[in-house]
C-alpha positions as CSV (number, residue, x, y, z in Angstrom):
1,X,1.7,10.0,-69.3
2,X,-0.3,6.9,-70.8
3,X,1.2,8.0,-73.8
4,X,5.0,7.9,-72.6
5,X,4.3,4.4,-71.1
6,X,2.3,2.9,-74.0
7,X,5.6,4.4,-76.2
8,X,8.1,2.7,-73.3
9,X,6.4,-0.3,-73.8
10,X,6.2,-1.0,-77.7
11,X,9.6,0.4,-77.8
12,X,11.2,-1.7,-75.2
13,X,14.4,-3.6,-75.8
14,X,15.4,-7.0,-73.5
15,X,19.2,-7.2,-72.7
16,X,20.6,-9.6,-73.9
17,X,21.2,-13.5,-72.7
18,X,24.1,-13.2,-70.7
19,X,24.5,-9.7,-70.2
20,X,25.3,-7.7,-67.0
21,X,22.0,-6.1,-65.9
22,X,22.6,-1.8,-65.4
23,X,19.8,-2.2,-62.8
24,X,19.4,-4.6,-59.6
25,X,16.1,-5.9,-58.9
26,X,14.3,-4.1,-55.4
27,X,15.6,-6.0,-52.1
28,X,12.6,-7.9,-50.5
29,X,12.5,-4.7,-47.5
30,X,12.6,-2.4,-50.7
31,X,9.7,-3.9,-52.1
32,X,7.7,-3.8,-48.5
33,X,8.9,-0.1,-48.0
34,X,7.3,0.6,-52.0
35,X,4.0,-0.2,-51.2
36,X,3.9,2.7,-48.6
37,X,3.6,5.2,-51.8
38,X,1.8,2.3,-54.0
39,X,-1.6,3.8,-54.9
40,X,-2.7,1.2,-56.4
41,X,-2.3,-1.0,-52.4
42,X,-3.6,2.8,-51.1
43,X,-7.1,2.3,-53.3
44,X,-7.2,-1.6,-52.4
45,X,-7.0,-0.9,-48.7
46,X,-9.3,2.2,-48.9
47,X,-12.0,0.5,-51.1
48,X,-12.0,-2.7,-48.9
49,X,-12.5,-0.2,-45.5
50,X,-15.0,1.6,-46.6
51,X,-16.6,-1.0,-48.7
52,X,-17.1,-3.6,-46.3
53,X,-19.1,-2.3,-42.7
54,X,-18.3,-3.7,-39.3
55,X,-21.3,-4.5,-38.5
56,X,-21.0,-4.7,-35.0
57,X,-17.5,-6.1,-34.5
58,X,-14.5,-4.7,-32.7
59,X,-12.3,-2.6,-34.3
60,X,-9.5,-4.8,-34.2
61,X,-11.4,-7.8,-35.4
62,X,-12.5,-6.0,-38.2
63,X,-9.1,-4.9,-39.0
64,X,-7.5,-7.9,-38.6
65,X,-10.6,-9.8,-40.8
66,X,-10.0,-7.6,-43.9
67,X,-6.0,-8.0,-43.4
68,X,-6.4,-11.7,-43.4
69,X,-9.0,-11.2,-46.2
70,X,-6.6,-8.8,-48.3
71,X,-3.5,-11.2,-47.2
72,X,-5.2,-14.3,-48.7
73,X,-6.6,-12.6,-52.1
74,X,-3.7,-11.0,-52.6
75,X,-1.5,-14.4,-52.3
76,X,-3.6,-15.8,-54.6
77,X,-3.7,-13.4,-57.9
78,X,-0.1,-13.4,-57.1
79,X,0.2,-16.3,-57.9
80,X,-2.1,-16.6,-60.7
81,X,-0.4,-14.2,-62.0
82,X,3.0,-16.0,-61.7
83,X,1.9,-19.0,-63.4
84,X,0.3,-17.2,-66.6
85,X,3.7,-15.2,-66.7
86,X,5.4,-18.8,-67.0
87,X,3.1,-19.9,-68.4
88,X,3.8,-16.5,-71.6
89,X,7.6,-16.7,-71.6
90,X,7.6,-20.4,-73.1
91,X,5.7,-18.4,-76.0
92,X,6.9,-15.3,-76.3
93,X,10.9,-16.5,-76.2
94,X,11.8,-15.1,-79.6
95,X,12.9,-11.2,-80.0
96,X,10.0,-10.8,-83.1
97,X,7.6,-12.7,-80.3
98,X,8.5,-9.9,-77.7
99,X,7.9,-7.1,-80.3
100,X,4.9,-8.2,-81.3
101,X,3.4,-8.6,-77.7
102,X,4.9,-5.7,-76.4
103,X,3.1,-3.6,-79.6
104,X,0.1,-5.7,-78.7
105,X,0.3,-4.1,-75.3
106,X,0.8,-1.0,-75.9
107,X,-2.2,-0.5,-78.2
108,X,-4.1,-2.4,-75.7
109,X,-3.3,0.2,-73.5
110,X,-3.6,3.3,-75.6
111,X,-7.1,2.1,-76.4
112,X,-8.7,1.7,-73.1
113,X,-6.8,4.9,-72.1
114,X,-9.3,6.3,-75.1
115,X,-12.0,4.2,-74.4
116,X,-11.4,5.9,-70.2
117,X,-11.4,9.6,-71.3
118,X,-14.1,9.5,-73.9
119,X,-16.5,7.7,-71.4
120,X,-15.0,9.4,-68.9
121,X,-14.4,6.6,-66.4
């Protein structure tokens, strides 16, 4: 599978300026409904319960600590990760540019894919 999507993403090809897109971006309740089978929000939210004790509180001040806990990190690498992804497309905004990053990324990934199973993380 790592594979496949390190191969998807050295091989990947932008439309072009202008173009009609063949695929509509997620509505904003399509993107709340995805993170119902997201197991990467399923970890976050199991690692964080179990993680982090009550110690003592109510149940529903504990729940509603690590939800305003999760809601504030969360908004936070989101936007990090917003302003670095501006911050990339006024470098990469040539097609050789995107090439080479996307090959950059794909190796990146095949390697710590490697580096996973051979130390068996």
């Amino acid at each position: 599978m790592m594979i496949h999507l390190a191969w998807r993403t050295a091989t990947f090809k932008p439309i072009e300026l202008g173009q009609p897109s063949k695929t509509r971006p997620l509505s904003y309740l399509e993107a709340v409904l995805f993170q119902w089978v997201n197991p990467k929000a399923w970890f976050m939210a199991t690692g964080a319960v179990a993680l982090f004790p009550a110690m003592g509180k109510s149940l529903w001040v504990y729940v509603g600590s690590m939800a305003l806990l999760m809601c504030v990190v969360g908004v936070v690498c989101v936007g990090v990760w917003m302003l670095m992804g501006m911050q990339l497309r006024t470098v990469i905004n040539t097609p050789a540019r995107l090439r080479a990053f996307n090959g950059s990324m794909a190796v990146g990934l095949l390697a710590f894919f490697g580096y996973s199973v051979f130390v068996g993380v």
